[in-house]
Every structure is written in C-alpha cells, then in structure tokens.
C-alpha positions as CSV (number, residue, x, y, z in Angstrom):
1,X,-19.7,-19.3,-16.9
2,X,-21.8,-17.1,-19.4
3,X,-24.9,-16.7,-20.4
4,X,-26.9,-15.3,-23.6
5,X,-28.7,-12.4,-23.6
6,X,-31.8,-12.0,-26.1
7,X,-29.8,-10.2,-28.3
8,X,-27.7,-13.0,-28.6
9,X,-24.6,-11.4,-26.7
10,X,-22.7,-13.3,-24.1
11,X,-22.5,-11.8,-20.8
12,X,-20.4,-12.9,-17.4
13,X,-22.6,-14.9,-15.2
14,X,-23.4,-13.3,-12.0
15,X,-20.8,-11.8,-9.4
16,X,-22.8,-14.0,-6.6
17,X,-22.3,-17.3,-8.5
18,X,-20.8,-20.6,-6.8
19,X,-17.7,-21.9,-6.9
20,X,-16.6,-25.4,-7.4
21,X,-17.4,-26.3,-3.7
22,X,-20.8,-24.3,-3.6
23,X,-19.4,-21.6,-1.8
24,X,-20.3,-17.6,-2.8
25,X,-17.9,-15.8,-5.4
26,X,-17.1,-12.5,-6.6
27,X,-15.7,-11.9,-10.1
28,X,-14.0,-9.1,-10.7
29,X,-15.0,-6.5,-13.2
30,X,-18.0,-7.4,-15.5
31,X,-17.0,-7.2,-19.4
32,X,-19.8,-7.6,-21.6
33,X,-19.0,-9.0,-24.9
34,X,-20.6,-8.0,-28.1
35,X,-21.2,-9.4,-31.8
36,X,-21.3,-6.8,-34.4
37,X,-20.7,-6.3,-37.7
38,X,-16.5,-5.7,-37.6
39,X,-16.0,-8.5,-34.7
40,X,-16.5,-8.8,-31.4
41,X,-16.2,-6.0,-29.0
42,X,-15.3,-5.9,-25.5
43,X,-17.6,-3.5,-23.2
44,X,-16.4,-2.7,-19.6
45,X,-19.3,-2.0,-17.0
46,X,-19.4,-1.7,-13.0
47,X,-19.3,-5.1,-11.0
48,X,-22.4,-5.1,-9.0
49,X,-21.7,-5.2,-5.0
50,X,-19.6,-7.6,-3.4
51,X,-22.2,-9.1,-0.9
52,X,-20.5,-9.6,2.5
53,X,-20.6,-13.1,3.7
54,X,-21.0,-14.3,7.2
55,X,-17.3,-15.4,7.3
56,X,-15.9,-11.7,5.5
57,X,-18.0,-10.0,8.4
58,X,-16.3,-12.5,11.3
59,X,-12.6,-11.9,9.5
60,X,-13.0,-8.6,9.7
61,X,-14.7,-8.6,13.1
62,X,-11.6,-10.6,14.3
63,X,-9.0,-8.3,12.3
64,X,-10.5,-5.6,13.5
65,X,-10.1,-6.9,17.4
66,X,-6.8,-7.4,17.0
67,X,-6.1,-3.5,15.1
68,X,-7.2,-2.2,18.7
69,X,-5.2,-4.7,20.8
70,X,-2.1,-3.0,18.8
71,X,-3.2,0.3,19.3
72,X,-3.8,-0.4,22.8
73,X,-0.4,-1.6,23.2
74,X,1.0,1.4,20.8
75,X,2.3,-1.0,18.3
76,X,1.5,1.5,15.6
77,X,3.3,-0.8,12.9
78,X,0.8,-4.1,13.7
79,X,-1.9,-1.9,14.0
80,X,-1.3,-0.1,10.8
81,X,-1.0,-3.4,8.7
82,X,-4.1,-4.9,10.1
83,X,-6.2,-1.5,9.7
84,X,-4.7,-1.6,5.6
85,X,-5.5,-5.5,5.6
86,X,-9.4,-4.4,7.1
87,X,-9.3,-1.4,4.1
88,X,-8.4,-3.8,1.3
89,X,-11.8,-6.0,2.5
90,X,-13.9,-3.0,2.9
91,X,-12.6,0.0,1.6
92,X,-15.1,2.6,3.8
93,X,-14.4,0.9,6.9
94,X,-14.5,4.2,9.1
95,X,-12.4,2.9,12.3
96,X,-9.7,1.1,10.0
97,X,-9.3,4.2,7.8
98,X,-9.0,6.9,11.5
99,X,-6.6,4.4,12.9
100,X,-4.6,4.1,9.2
101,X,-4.4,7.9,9.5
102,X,-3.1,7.8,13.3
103,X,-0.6,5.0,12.8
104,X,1.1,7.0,9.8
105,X,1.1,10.4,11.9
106,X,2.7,8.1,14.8
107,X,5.0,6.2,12.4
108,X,6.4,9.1,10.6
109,X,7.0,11.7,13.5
110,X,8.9,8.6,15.3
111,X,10.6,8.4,12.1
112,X,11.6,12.1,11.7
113,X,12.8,11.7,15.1
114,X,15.6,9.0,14.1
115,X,16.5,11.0,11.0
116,X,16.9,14.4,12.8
117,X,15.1,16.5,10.1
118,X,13.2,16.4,7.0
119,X,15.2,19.4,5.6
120,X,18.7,17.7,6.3
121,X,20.5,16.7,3.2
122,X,22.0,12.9,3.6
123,X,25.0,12.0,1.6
124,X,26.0,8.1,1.3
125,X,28.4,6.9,3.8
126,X,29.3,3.9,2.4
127,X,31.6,2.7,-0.8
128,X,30.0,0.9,-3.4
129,X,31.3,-2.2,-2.2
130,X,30.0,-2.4,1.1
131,X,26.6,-1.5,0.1
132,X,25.9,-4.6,-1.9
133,X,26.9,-6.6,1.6
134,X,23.6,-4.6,2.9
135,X,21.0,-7.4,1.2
136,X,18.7,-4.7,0.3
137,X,15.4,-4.9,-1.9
138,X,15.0,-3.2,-4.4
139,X,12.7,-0.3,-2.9
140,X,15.4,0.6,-0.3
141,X,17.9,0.6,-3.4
142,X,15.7,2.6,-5.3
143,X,15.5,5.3,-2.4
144,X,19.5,5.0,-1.3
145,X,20.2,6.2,-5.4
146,X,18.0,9.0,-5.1
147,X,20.6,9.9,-1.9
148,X,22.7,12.4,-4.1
149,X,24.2,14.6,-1.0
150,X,22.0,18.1,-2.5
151,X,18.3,16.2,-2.4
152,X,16.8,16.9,1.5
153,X,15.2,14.0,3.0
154,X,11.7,15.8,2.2
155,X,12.5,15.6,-1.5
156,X,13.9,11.7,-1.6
157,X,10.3,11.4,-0.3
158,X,8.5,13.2,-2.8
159,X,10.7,12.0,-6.0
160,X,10.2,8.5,-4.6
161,X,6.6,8.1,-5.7
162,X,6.4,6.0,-2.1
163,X,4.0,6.4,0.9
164,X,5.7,8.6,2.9
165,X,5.8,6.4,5.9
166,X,7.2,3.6,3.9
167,X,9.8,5.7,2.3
168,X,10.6,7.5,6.2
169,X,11.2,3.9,7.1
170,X,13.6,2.6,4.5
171,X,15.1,6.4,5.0
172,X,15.8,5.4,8.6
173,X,16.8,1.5,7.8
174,X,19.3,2.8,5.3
175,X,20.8,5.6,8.3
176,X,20.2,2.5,10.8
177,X,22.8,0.3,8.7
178,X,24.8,3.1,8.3
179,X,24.8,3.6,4.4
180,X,23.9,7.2,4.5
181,X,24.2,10.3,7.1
182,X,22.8,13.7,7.1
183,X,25.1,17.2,7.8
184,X,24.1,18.7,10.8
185,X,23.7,21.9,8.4
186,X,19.9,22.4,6.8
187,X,19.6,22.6,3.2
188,X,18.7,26.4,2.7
189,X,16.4,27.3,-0.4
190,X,15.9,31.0,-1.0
C-alpha cells in the first residue's frame, strides 16, 4: 500500500495501517522511493514507533509473569528465554533486561563450575568416528573444531563470536558427552 506525495514520489503507507482482517500493523523500516532524473532511487528513513496494542501489552504482561515464576523457582534457563523473548517485544523493558543479566551470571558460573576452569586447555577425547555418532548441530561443531588442545576454554569463547553463556553451554554439552576433556594443568601465558 503506497501513497503519492505532492512531489509525485511514492511513499510506504503508514506503520499503523490494517491488515487484511482490520487488525493494527507494523512495517518494518520505511523506504522512500524517489523519481529523478537517472532512475529511481531508494531512500532509507526511521520507522515511526511501533504503537503497543492492548494484546502486545497483555503478552508481555503474561510473559513477564511467568519470567518471575522461573526465577522464583531458580530456573535461570526458562527465565532467561522468557526475559530475551519480553526484550525482542520491547527492547528497554527494564525488569527483562536485570533478570537477562542475572540469569547469564547464574548460567555461566554454574557452567564454569562443570568445566573446572576457564583457563583449562580441553583437548578432544574422541576419534573422528565416534563424534559424528554425537548428532550435533552445527554451533556445537563449530565450537568442538576450535578445541585444538593449546586454545583455553576462555579463548574458544572469545574466537567463537557466541554469547558466552551459549558457548559455556555447548562447552559443557560437548564435556558432558564426553568428546572433549581438560588437563588438570592451567594453560600458563607469560
């Protein structure tokens, strides 16, 4: 749905427009397009505010219910995916964000405390072969070939790119399953 400007330029039709069944929608980004002498041309601008519906505000009201019945409980994984599900809605949600922060703290010192130590070098326990019987995805595979036996768990986590939570997890599924084992000795760095 467009509509013409006076300068005879189409522009997207507003964020707020209905859908098909009436209902409120947002569009994404706003592109402007423009005639001009050499073609068209494709001009980016800021969508306007998503307004928050009655039913977004009860979701989140509901999502947000259940975050602190999982914290209450201490299930710091639930409560971590509903606080990121909350974030992705509304982005400055203030309890969601403290209780993202907590549940990672919670997640990864738990974590640590299965793998021993950040600054333990793993080495891979298991033969090519056995591996593939693992059925893993292609994240834990990416972090199992960055397991060279010199890299300390601390640097798989920073050359993986990952949230370190997520990467302490697959670091601790992949020890779990045993596929890979760390020396009892540190990795020493003068």
């Amino acid at each position: 749905m467009t509509s013409k400007n006076r300068a005879g330029s189409k522009q997207p039709a507003s964020p707020a427009d209905k859908g098909p069944w009436g209902e409120t929608v947002a569009s994404g980004p706003v592109i402007a397009v423009k005639s001009n002498a050499l073609g068209l041309k494709l001009v980016h601008t800021e969508p306007a505010a998503r307004p928050v519906t009655p039913a977004a505000s009860g979701e989140s009201a509901e999502l947000e219910k259940r975050m602190n019945e999982r914290m209450n409980l201490h299930d710091f994984t639930g409560a971590l995916q509903q606080a990121e599900e909350i974030l992705l809605a509304v982005p400055s949600h203030g309890p969601a964000t403290a209780v993202r922060d907590e549940c990672r703290r919670a997640l990864q010192a738990m974590h640590l405390s299965r793998l021993g130590n950040a600054a333990l070098v793993p080495g891979v326990l298991l033969p090519p072969d056995e591996i593939i019987w693992l059925g893993l995805d292609h994240r834990a595979g990416f972090v199992l070939s960055q397991v060279d036996g010199t890299s300390s768990y601390e640097e798989i986590i920073e050359v993986s790119g990952m949230e370190r939570t997520e990467c302490l997890r697959i670091l601790v599924q992949l020890a779990q399953a045993g596929a890979i084992g760390a020396s009892d000795a540190e990795k020493g760095h003068g």
